[in-house]
C-alpha positions as CSV (number, residue, x, y, z in Angstrom):
1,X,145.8,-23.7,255.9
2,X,143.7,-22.1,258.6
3,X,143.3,-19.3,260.6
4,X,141.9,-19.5,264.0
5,X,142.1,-16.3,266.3
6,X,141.4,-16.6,270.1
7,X,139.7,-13.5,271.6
8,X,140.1,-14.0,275.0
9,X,143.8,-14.3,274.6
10,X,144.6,-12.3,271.9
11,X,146.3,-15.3,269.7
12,X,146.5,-15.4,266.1
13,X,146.6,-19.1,264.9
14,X,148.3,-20.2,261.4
15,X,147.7,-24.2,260.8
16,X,150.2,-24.4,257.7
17,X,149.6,-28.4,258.5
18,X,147.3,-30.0,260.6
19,X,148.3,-33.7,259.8
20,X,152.3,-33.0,261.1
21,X,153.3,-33.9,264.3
22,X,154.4,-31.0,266.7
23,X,157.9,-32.5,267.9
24,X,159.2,-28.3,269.6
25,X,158.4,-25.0,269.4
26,X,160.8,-21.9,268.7
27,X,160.2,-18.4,270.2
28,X,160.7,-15.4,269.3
29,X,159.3,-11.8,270.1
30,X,155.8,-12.1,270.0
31,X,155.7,-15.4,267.7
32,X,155.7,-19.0,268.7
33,X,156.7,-21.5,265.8
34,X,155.5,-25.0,266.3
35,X,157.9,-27.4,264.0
36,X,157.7,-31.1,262.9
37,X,160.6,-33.6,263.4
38,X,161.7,-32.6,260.3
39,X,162.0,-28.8,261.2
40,X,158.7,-27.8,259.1
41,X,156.6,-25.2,260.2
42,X,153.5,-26.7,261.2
43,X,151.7,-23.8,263.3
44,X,152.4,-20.3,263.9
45,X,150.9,-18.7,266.7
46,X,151.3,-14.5,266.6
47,X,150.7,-13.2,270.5
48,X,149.2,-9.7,271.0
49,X,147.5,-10.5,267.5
50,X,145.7,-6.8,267.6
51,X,148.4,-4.8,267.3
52,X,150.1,-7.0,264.6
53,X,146.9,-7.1,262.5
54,X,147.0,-3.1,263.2
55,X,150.4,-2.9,261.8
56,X,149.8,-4.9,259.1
57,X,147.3,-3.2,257.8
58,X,148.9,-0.2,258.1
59,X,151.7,-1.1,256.5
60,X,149.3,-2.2,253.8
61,X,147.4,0.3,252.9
62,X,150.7,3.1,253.2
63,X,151.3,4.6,249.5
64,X,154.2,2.9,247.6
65,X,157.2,5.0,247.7
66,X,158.3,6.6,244.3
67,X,160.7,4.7,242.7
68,X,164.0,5.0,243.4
69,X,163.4,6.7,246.8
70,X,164.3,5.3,250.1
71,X,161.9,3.6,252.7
C-alpha cells in the first residue's frame, strides 16, 4: 500500500493496489473509492484530509471508556 497526500488540494491518497485497473469510482461524503472490474478497492482518496487526520487522531488518543459504560 501507499500513502500519498496532496497539499495543495488537501487529498489523502490510499493505493491498496497499484497493479488493478480502475474500471469506476463510488462517492460518498468526503471519500472517493476507485474500484477494479471486479469491485475491489483499488484507491481511496479522503477529501478535506486535515480535518479527517484531526479527527482521527483525536479519536485516538481519547481515554477508553470503562467497561461496561456507553460511548
Amino acid at each position: 500500500m501507499k500513502i500519498k497526500y496532496s497539499r495543495d488540494v488537501d487529498i489523502l491518497m490510499l493505493e491498496l493496489d497499484t497493479d488493478a485497473p480502475i474500471s469506476h469510482a463510488e462517492h460518498v461524503g468526503q471519500t472517493i473509492i476507485h474500484l477494479s472490474p471486479d469491485h475491489e478497492p483499488v484507491l481511496i482518496e479522503i477529501l478535506q484530509a486535515r480535518d479527517f487526520v484531526s479527527a482521527l487522531v483525536d479519536a485516538v488518543m481519547q481515554p477508553d471508556a470503562a467497561p461496561g459504560s456507553r460511548v
